[in-house]
Structures are given as structure tokens and as C-alpha cells.
N, C-alpha and C positions, 0 to 999 in steps of 0.2 A: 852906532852900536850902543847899547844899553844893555847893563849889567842890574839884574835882580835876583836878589834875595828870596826865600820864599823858607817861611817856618814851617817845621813840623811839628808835630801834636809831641807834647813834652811828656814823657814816658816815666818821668819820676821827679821830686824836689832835685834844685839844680842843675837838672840835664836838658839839655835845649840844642837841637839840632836846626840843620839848616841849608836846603839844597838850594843852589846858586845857576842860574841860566844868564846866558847871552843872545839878545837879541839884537838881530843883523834886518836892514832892511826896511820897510814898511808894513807894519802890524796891519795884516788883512790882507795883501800883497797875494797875487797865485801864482807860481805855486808855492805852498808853504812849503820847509823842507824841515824835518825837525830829526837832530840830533845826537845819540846821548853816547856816552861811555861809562864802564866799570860798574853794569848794575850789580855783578858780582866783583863786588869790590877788590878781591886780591888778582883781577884779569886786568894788568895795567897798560898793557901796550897802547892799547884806545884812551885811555888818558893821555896820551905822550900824543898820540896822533893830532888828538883835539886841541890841544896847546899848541901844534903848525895849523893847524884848522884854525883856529883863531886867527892868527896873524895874516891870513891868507884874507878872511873875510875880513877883518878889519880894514885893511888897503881896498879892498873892492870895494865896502861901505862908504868909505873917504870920498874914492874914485867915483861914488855913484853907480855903481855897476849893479846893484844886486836889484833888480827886476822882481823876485817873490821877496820871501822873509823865511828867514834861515833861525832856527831857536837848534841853539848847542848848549847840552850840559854834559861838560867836563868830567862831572864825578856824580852821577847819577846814582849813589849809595851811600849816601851820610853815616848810614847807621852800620851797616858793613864796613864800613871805613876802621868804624873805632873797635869792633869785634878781634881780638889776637888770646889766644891760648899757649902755653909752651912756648913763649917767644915766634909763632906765626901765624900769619893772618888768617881767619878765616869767615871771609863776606861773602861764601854764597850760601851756605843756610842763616836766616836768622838766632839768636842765639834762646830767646825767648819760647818761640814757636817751634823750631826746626824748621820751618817753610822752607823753599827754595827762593831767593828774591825774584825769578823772573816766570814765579808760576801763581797761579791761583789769582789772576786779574779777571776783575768779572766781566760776565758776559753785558756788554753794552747792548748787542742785538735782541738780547732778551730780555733789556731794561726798558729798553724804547718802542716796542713792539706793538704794544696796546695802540700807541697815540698815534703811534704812525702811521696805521691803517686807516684813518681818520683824516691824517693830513696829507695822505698823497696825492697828485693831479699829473697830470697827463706834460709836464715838462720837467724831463731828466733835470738838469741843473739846477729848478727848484727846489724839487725832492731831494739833491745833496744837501743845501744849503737847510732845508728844515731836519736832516737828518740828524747835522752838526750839531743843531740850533737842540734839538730836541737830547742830545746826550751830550751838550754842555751845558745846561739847565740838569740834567742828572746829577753830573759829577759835580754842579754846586752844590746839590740839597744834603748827598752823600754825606754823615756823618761821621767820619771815622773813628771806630773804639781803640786803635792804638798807633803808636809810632809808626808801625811797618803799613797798616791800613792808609795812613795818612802819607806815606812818601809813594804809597802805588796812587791814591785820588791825583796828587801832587804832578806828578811825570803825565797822567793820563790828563790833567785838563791843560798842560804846556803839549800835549800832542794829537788828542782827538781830534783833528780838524786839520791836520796834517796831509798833503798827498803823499808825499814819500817820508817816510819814518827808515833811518839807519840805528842800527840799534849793534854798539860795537862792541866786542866779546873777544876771550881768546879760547882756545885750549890748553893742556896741559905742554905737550911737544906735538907741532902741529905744523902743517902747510897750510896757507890760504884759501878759506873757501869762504862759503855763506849759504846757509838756510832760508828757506822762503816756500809761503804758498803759491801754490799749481799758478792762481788767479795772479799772483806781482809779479811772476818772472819776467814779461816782455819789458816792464819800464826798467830793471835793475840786469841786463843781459849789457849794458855798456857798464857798469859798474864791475863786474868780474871781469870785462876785458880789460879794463882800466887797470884793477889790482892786481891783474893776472891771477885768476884764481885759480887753485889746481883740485877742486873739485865744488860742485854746486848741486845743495840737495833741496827736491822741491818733496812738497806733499800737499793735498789737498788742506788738511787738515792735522798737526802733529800731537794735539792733546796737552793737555795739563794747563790749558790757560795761562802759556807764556808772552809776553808783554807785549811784544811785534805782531803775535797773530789774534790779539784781542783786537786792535788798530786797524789791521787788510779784512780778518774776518766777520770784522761787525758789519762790512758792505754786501760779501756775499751772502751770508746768513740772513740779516735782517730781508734781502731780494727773494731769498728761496722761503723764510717764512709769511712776508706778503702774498705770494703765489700761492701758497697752499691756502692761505685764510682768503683767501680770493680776489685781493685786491691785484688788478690788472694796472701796474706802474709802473712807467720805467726806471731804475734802480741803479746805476753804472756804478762800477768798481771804483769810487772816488778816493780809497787809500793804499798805497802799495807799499809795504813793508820787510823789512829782511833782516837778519842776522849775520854781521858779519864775524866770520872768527880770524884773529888777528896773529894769526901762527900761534908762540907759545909763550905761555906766562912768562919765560924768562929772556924774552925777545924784545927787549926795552930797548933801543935805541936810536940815536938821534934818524941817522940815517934811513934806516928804515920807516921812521914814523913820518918824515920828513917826507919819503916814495909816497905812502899811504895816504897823509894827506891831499899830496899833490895829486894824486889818481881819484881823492873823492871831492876835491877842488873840479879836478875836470868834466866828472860826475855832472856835479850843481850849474856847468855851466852846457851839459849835453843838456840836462833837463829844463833850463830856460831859468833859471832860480837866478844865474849871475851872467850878465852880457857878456860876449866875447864876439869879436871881430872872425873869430873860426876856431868852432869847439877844439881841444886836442882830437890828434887821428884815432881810431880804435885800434887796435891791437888784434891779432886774430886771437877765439878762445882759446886757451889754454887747456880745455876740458870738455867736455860736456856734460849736460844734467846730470843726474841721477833720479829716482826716486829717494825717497828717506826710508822708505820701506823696504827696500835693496839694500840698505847698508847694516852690514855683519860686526856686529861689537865680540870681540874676540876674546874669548877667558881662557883660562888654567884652570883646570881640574884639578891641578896636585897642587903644592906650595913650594916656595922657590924662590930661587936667585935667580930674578928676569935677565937676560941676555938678548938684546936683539940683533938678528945678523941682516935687517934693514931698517933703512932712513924710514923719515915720513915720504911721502910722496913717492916712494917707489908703485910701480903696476906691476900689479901682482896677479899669477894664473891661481883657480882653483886646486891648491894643496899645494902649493907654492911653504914654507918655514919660514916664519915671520920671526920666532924668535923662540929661544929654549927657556925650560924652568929647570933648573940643578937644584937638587938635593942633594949638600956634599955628606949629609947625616947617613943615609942609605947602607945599610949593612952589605957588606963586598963591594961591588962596582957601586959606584957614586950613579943616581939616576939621573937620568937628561931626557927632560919629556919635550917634544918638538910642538911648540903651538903655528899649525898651519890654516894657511886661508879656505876659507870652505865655499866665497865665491873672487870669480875674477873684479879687480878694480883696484883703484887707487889707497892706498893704507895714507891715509887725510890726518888722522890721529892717532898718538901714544899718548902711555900714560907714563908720569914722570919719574913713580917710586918706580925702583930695581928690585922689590922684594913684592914678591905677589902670594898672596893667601888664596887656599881652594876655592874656586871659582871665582877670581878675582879677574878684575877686566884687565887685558893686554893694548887695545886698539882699535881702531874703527876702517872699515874698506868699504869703499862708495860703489857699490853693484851697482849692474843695470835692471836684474831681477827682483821687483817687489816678491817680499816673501814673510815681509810680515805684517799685523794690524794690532788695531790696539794705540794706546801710549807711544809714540814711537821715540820721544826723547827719554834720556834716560835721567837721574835725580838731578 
């Protein structure tokens, strides 16, 4: 195991950040497995995870067991870390920009594009290997003009070149799922049986340049833009990527992180990353897919004292009462507006304040019906 340091671009006199990675394994090793927690720095359950994540792989390192190379960062947001207003934290927008930390990573497939038309030949496995070659040679030259520029260059050249990228998250109040394109679902379908996941939303493509599907989508992208420019080459999906969400922000503990780990331990060793004499068994799914485009983010129209009269993880029918808004101000009868489901599926997320402004978000329920386009993440 080897522990590095890695600077970022220093944002003012005296300020000087600094994201920290652990590598496991043999550097160049396949398959590579890389990953992070708390790019939104106040989602800490994936911090706690990573710290049995470590301990796990350090003993396999010792033991000789790790076969690829495994890079884990801990705390994959330096600079959300230090970000608190009104005594609480708040590290998922920048505080400079308003960005969102896990949006607006550029597009690799359309950095690399020109050259690679140029360098592709007629065997798969080279063409990954120039693909890497060619958007690691990018992200050196890349110069970044600020602090946030330089921790997204920073994650992307510890991951470009990654097969499988775990990229760990929580929600607000939540059950376990994970996000992923259409293209990574087969390698990451023993990972939700592992974590038991109780809902899994795939989509081609979800928008806004978030950090996991800049990594999977620079393989299909960059494949479907040589096709159109006409070079005839074979391209394979060499990155699979996902989002894991880790229940809910206030779901820190040992035990649990302790489960989580051990299920993305058993992971790295389905996927060959670390020997085992017999992977752990699978577990049947707990769920199945969804689209992302099926799933219904549920508001209030009125304002209110949120009341929910169910958990997360409930399944829920179409107009199903997910939960009321009171208004005890309401002149005569106190009002009580019923916010209901408007498709069947699993309610995967709440939101954690009890007091909801007009149209303010209630929830999220994992349809099986795509029913929308566009953006499909939301800020």
C-alpha cells in the first residue's frame, strides 16, 4: 500500500489544499479498480465505508492477494470539506462558483477525438490502451485556472484508465441503490446483490457532466463518434462506472459501514481485482432496474409542515399518500394537502427538512415507466 499526497492549485495566500489517495496493489495491474468517497463533502457514510475499505485491502496487500490495483480516496473533496455556513456543512456546491462538485467534468471523448481517428487499427485492446494513453497525455497538459478545476483534473488522472470506477454518495434519508449507464450495468449487477440494493437506476446517458459518467461514457461516445467520422474500429466499453448512494446522510455507523464495505470487498474479489479461493455467494436482487427516466421527484405545491406516513423503501401503487403538507396558519379548518405517487415503485429517497416551501421536493419513486428527457439528475 502506498499513501500519496497530491496538491491542489492554491486558491489564495496561505490556503493550500490537498487530496490524499491510497494505492493497493501493482501500478498497471488489470483490473484497475478506483475508488472515491464524499465528493459532496457533507455525504459521509462513504467516508466511514472507505476507512473498513482500507483495512480490508491493506491485509489482502500484505497477504499478496490483490491481482489488479485498487486506488481509494477517502475524502475525495478537500475543498467541500472546509466549506460550513451557520454552523453546517455545505460541500456539495462550491462556494466560489455555485458548481455542483460532481457536475461539469469535461467531456474526454470530445477532447480526444481528432487523434484518435488517426490512431485507431483493427485490435480492440490496442485501441483501449491508445485511448487511455491519449486522454492521459490530455489531463496532463490541462491547465487548470482554479482550485475546483484542479481537484476535478486531480480525481480524473487517479481514474481515467480505470475499469470499474465506484464513486460513493449518499442521500438525504434513503435506502440503498446506485445510478449507472444502460452500457456498466452487467459488470456492477453483483455489486447491488452484494449491497442489497433496493433500487437501481440505469440511463443511457443522465446529463450534466457528472464525474462517474464522464469515465463509462468517454468509451461509448468516443465509439459512436469514430462510426460517424468513419473510422471502422473496434472500440469495447473499457470503463464501467456507477454511483453508489449510501442510504442517508445521517447513517454513519460502524456497523453498517463495516456491511458496505465487506459487500464492496466481495465486489473486487467477483471482479478478479483481489484472489479469493471462492468469491462470497450472490444474494438474489433485491430489486430491479429502473430507468432514471421513470423515476418521479415528488413536490408540494403548497408550503407546509412535511409529515410522512411512509418509510423509504416502501412500494408504492400509482396515488398511493406518500406524505401530507399542514398548514396550521389556514383560516377555519387547518389545511392538509396529500402529496401522492403519480407512478408505481419503490420511494428510494426523502428529503430530510420537515418543512417544505411551494414546490419544494418531497421524494423520489423508481418507476418502471421512462417518462422523462432532458437533464435527468437533479442540482
Amino acid at each position: 500500500m502506498q499513501r500519496t499526497e497530491y496538491p491542489l492549485l492554491s486558491p489564495s495566500l496561505g490556503s493550500h489544499k490537498t487530496l490524499v489517495g491510497f494505492h493497493f496493489g501493482t501500478r498497471g495491474a488489470r483490473p484497475k479498480v478506483y475508488i472515491q468517497a464524499s465528493l459532496h463533502a457533507e455525504e459521509l457514510p462513504g467516508m466511514l465505508v472507505a476507512h473498513h475499505l482500507r483495512e480490508r485491502l491493506e491485509a489482502a496487500d500484505k497477504a499478496g492477494r490483490l491481482r489488479g490495483e485498487v486506488v481509494l480516496v477517502p475524502a475525495a473533496n478537500p475543498i467541500g470539506l472546509a466549506q460550513r455556513l451557520d454552523h453546517k456543512p455545505m460541500g456539495r456546491f462550491e462556494f466560489d462558483t455555485a458548481q455542483n462538485f460532481n457536475r461539469h467534468y469535461p467531456d474526454m471523448a470530445a477532447a480526444v477525438l481528432e487523434e484518435a481517428k488517426t490512431r485507431m487499427g483493427p485490435d480492440a485492446q490496442t485501441n483501449v490502451a491508445t485511448v487511455r494513453r491519449l486522454v492521459g497525455a490530455w489531463l496532463d497538459q490541462w491547465a487548470p485556472a482554479s482550485e475546483l478545476e484542479s481537484l476535478r483534473r486531480q480525481l480524473l488522472r487517479l481514474s481515467h484508465d480505470a475499469d470499474l470506477v465506484l464513486d460513493l454518495h449518499c442521500d438525504t434519508e434513503a435506502v440503498i441503490h446506485l445510478y449507472s449507464e444502460e452500457a456498466c450495468w452487467p459488470p456492477f449487477e453483483p455489486l447491488a446483490r452484494l449491497l442489497g440494493c433496493q433500487a437501481v437506476l440505469l440511463a443511457r446517458e443522465s446529463g450534466g457532466g457528472p464525474f462517474d459518467e464522464r469515465l463509462s461514457g468517454l468509451w461509448w461516445q468516443l465509439a459512436a463518434a469514430l462510426k460517424e467520422a468513419g473510422v471502422d474500429a473496434p472500440l469495447p466499453q473499457a470503463c464501467a462506472s456507477t454511483t453508489v448512494e449510501l442510504r442517508g446522510e445521517s447513517e454513519v455507523s460502524h456497523s453498517l459501514a463495516r456491511a458496505d464495505a465487506q459487500a464492496i470487498f466481495g465486489f473486487l474479489e467477483h471482479a478478479g481485482a483481489v484472489a479469493a479461493p471462492a468469491p462470497p455467494a450472490l444474494p438474489p436482487m433485491a430489486c430491479q432496474p429502473t430507468p432514471l427516466a421513470g423515476s418521479q421527484t415528488l413536490r408540494s405545491p403548497v408550503p407546509g409542515v412535511l409529515v410522512f406516513l411512509v418509510q423509504a423503501g416502501a412500494v408504492l401503487a400509482a396515488g398511493d399518500v406518500v406524505a401530507e403538507v399542514i398548514d396550521p396558519t389556514a383560516a377555519g379548518q387547518a389545511r392538509v394537502h396529500a402529496v401522492r405517487a403519480e407512478v408505481a415503485g419503490v420511494l428510494y429517497a426523502m428529503v430530510r427538512e420537515r418543512y417544505v416551501v411551494a414546490g419544494g421536493e418531497v421524494g423520489k419513486i423508481a418507476g418502471a415507466t421512462p417518462f422523462r428527457s432532458g437533464d435527468l439528475l437533479g442540482a
